[in-house]
C-alpha positions as CSV (number, residue, x, y, z in Angstrom):
1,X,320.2,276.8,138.4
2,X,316.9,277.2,140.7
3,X,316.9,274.0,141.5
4,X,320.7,274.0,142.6
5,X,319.5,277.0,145.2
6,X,316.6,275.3,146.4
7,X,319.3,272.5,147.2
8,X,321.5,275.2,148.6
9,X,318.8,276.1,150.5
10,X,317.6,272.4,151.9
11,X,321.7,271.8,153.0
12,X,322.0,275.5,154.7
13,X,318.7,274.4,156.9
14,X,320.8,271.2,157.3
15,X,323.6,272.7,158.9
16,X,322.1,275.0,161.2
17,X,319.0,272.2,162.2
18,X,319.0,270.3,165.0
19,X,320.6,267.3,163.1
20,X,323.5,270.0,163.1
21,X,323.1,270.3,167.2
22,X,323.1,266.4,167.2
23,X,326.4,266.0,165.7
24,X,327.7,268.9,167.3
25,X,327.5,267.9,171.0
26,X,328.6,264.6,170.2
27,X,331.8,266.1,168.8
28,X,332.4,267.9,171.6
29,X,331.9,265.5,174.1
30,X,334.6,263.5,172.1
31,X,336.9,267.0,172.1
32,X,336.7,266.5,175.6
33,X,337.5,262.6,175.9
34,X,340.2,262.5,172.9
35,X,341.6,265.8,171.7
36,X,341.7,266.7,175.0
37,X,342.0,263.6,177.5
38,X,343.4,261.0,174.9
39,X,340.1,258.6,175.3
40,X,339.5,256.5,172.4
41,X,336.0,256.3,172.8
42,X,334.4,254.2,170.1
43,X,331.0,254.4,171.7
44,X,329.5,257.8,172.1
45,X,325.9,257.2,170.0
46,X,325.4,254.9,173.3
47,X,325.3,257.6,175.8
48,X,322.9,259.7,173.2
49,X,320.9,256.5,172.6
50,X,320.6,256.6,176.5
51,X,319.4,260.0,176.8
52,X,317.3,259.7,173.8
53,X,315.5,257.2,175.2
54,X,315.3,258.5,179.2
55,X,313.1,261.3,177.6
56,X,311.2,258.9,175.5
57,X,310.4,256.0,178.4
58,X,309.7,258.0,180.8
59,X,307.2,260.7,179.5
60,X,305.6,258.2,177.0
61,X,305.8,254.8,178.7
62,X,305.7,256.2,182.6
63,X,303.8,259.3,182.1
64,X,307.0,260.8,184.0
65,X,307.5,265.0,183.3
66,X,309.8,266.1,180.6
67,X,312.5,267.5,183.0
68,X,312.4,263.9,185.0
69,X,312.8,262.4,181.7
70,X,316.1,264.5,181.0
71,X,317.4,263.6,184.6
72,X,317.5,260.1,184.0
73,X,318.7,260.5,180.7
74,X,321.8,262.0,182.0
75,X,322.0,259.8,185.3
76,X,321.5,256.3,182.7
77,X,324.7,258.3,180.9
78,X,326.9,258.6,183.9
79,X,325.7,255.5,184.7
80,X,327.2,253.9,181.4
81,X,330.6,256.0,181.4
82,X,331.2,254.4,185.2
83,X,330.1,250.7,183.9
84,X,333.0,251.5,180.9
85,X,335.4,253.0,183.0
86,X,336.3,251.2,185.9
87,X,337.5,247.8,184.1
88,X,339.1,250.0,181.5
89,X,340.3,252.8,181.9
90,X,343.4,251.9,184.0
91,X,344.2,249.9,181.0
92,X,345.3,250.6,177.0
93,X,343.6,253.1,175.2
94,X,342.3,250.1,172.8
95,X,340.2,248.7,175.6
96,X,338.1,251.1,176.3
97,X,338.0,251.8,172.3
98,X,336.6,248.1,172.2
99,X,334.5,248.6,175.5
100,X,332.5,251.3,174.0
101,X,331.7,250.0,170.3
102,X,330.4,247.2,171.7
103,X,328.3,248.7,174.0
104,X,326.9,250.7,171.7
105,X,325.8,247.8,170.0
106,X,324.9,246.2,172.4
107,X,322.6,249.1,173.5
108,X,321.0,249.3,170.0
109,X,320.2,245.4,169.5
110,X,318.5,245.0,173.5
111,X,316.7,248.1,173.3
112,X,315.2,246.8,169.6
113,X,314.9,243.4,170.9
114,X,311.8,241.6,171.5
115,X,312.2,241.2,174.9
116,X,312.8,245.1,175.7
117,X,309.5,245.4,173.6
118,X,307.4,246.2,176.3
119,X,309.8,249.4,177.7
120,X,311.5,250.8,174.3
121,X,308.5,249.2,171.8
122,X,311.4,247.4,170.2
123,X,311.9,248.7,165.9
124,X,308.2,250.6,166.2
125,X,310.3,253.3,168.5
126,X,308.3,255.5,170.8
127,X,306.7,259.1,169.9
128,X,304.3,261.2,171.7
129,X,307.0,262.8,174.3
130,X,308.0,266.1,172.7
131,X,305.1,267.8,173.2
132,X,305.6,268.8,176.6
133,X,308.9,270.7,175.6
134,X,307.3,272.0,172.0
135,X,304.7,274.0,174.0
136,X,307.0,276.1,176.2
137,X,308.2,277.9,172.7
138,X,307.4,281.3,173.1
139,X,306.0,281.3,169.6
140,X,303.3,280.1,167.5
141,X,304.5,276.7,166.7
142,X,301.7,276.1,164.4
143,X,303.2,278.2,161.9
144,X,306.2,278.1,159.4
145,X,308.9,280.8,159.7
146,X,311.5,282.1,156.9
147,X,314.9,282.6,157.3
148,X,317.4,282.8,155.7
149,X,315.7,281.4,152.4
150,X,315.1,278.3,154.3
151,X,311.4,277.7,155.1
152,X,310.9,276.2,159.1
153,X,308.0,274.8,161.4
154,X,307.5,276.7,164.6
155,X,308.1,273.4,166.6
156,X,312.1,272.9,164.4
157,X,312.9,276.2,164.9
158,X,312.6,276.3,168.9
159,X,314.2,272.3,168.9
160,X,317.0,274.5,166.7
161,X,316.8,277.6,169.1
162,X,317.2,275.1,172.5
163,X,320.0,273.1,171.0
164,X,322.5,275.6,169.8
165,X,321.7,277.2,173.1
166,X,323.1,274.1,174.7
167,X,325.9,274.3,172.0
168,X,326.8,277.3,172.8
169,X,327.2,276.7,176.9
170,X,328.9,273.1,176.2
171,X,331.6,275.4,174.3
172,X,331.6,277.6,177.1
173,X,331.9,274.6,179.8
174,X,335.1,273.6,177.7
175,X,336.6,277.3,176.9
176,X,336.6,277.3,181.2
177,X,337.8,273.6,181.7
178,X,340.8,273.8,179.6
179,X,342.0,277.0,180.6
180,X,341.9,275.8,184.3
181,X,343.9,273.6,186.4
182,X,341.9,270.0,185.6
183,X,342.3,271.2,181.7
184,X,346.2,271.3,181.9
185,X,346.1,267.9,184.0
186,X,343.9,266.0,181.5
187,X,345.9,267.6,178.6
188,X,349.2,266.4,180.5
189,X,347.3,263.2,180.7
190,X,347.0,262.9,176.9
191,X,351.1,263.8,176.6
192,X,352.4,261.6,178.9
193,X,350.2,259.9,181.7
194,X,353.0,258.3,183.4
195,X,354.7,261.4,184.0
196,X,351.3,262.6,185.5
197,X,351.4,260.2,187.7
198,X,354.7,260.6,188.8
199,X,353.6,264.0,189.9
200,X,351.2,262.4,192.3
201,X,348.0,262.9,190.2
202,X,345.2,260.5,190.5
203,X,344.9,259.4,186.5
204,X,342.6,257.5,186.3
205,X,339.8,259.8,188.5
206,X,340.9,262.6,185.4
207,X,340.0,259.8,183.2
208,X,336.8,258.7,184.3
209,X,335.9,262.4,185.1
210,X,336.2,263.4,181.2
211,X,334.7,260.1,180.2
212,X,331.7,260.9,182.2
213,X,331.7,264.6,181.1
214,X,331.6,263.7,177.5
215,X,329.2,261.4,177.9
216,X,326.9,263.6,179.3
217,X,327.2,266.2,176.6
218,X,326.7,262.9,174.3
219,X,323.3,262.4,176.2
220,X,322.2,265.6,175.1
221,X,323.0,265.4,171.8
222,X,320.2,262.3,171.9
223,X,318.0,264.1,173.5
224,X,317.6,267.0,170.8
225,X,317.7,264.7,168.2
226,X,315.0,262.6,169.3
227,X,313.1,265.5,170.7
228,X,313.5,267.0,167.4
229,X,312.6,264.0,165.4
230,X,309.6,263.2,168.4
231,X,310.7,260.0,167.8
232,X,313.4,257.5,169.4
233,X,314.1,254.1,167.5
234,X,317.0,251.9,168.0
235,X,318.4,252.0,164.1
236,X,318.5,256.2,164.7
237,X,321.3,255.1,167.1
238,X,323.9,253.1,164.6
239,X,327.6,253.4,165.7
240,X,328.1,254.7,162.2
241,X,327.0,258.3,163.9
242,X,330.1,258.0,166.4
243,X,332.7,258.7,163.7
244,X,330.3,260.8,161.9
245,X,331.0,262.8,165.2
246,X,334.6,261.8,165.0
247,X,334.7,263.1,161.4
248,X,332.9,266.3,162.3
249,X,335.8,267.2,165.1
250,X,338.9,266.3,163.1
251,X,337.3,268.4,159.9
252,X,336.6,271.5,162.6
253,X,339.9,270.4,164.3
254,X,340.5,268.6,167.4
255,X,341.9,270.6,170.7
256,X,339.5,273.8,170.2
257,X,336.8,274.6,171.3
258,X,334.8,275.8,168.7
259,X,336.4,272.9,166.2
260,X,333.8,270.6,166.7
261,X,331.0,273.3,166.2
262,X,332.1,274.1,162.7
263,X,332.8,270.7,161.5
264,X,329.8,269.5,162.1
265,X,327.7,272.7,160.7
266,X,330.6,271.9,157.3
267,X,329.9,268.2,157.7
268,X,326.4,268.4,157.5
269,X,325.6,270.6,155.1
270,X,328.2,268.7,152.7
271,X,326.0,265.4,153.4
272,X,322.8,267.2,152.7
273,X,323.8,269.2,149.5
274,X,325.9,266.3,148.2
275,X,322.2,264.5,148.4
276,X,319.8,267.1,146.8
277,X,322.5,268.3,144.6
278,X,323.3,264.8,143.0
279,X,319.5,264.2,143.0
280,X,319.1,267.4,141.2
281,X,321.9,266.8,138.8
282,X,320.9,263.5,137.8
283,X,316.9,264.8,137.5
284,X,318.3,267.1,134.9
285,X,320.0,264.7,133.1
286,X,323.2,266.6,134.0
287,X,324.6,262.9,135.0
288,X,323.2,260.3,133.0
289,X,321.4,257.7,134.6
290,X,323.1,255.0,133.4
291,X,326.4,255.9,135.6
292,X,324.8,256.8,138.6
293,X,321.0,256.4,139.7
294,X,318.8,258.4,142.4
295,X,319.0,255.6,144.4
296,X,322.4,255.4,144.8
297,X,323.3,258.7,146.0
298,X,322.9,257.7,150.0
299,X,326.2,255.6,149.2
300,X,328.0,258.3,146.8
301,X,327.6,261.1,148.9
302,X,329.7,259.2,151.9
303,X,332.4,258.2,149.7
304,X,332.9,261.2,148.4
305,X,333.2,262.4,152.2
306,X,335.5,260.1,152.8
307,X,337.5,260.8,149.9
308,X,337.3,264.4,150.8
309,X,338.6,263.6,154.7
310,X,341.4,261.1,153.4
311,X,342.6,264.2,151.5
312,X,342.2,266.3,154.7
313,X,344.3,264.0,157.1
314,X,346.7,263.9,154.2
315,X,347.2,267.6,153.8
316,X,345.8,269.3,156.8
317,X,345.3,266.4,159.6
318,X,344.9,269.1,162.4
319,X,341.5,270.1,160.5
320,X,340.2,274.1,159.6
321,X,341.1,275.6,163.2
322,X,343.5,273.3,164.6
323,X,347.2,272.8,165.5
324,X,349.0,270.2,164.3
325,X,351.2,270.0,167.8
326,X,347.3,269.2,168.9
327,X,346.8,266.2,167.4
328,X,350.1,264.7,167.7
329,X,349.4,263.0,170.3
330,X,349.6,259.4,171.8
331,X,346.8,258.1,173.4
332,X,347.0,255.2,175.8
């Protein structure tokens, strides 16, 4: 039983750590392009990769300042959402869905590629560039903290403190957004964009606007993560991460704005407990080894998440918060 706390424990620091914040501004940048807009966007771990590594190259391969680094983070984002959005997004939703995967990719494999060695130190990955932003906590990051029953390193816990500030002012940015008039355009948009159009709205400037927007929040989601890992590596940027994001908004529910918050706080602490738990279970000979081993549970614990979302979609596809008139929609 004390074990399966301290596991409790391990997946409640999970869902509230910066991991969390990763997922979570991912998810709402995709709130933003597809609950909201109707963008399939396939891609988003390329515009965290991007400002991931605009923080990494420029403090610790061009000895740039932190805040520099984050600017050109967000500009090589905005950057990307333009390159993706002109030749696509006056087409089919599935072209731009097939624009961004392979993008993302395509990101991943240059930026670990011999060649990009010298800028992005190819697999090694870069490190020494958190520091900068670790020092302006206000307290002793030195020490560990307790809360909650969960034990944290000074430096975690203001990474943590920074990133569900920017959390909570990315849900703010969308609470305003949809509630004005560019919100009830890009939601017509999602309905019917041809009847948008016919209303003398400029679609595809909505489009690239909330493309752009969501890839921004993306970018930020990078840059906490690496910033919290004080690392950036290619392989931490695997399009698998995208519809872990995509999972995390249609288990909080798609079209609010706090739905992709608490999905991915649920979704990651299911990921991490469904780890230490099975770990702990089979340790105590609870499962025998012989039907499932300790090094198998990195698989098991995904396929019983996607069991558990299959049953979700089938039973409640508008997720915990949302409406199912919300995700009836046909995006295009």
């Amino acid at each position: 039983m004390a074990e399966l706390l301290d596991a409790l424990a391990v997946a409640l620091k999970a869902g509230i750590g910066f991991q969390a914040v990763f997922f979570a501004l991912l998810a709402i940048g995709l709130n933003i392009q597809f609950a909201y807009t109707g963008l399939l966007n396939f891609g988003q771990i390329a515009f965290a990769m991007l400002g991931g590594y605009g923080i990494a190259i420029s403090v610790a391969q061009w000895g740039l300042p932190f805040w520099v680094g984050v600017l050109i983070g967000i500009a090589a984002a905005v950057v990307l959402a333009l390159l993706l959005g002109i030749p696509t997004l006056r087409l089919r939703a599935d072209y731009l869905a097939i624009a961004t995967i392979a993008a993302a990719e395509g990101l991943r494999l240059t930026f670990r590629s011999v060649s990009a060695t010298p800028i992005t130190a190819g697999t090694r990955g870069l490190s020494g560039f958190s520091d900068p932003f670790v020092e302006l906590a206000p307290w002793d990051t030195g020490r560990r903290y307790s809360i909650l029953g969960t034990r944290w390193s000074g430096a975690d816990l203001w990474v943590t403190f920074v990133g569900w500030l920017l959390v909570a002012l990315a849900c703010l940015l969308v609470w305003l957004l949809v509630r004005s008039p560019w919100g009830r355009v890009v939601k017509s948009i999602r309905e019917d964009e041809d009847a948008v159009r016919a209303l003398g709205k400029n679609v595809y400037v909505y489009k690239m606007q909330a493309l752009v927007l969501g890839g921004v929040l993306g970018a930020l989601g990078g840059m906490v993560y690496a910033v919290g890992t004080a690392s950036a590596t290619p392989d931490q940027y695997q399009n698998a991460n995208t519809f872990l994001a995509y999972a995390a908004l249609i288990l909080g529910g798609a079209a609010r704005v706090l739905g992709p918050v608490i999905g991915a706080i649920i979704l990651y602490f299911i990921v991490q407990f469904a780890d230490t738990g099975l770990r702990t279970l089979i340790g105590n000979g609870v499962i025998p080894e012989d039907l499932l081993s300790a090094t198998d549970v990195a698989q098991i614990r995904f396929v019983l998440i996607g069991l558990g979302l299959i049953l979700l979609l089938i039973f409640r596809p508008q997720g915990i918060f949302g409406d199912r008139r919300e995700v009836m929609l046909d995006a295009r």
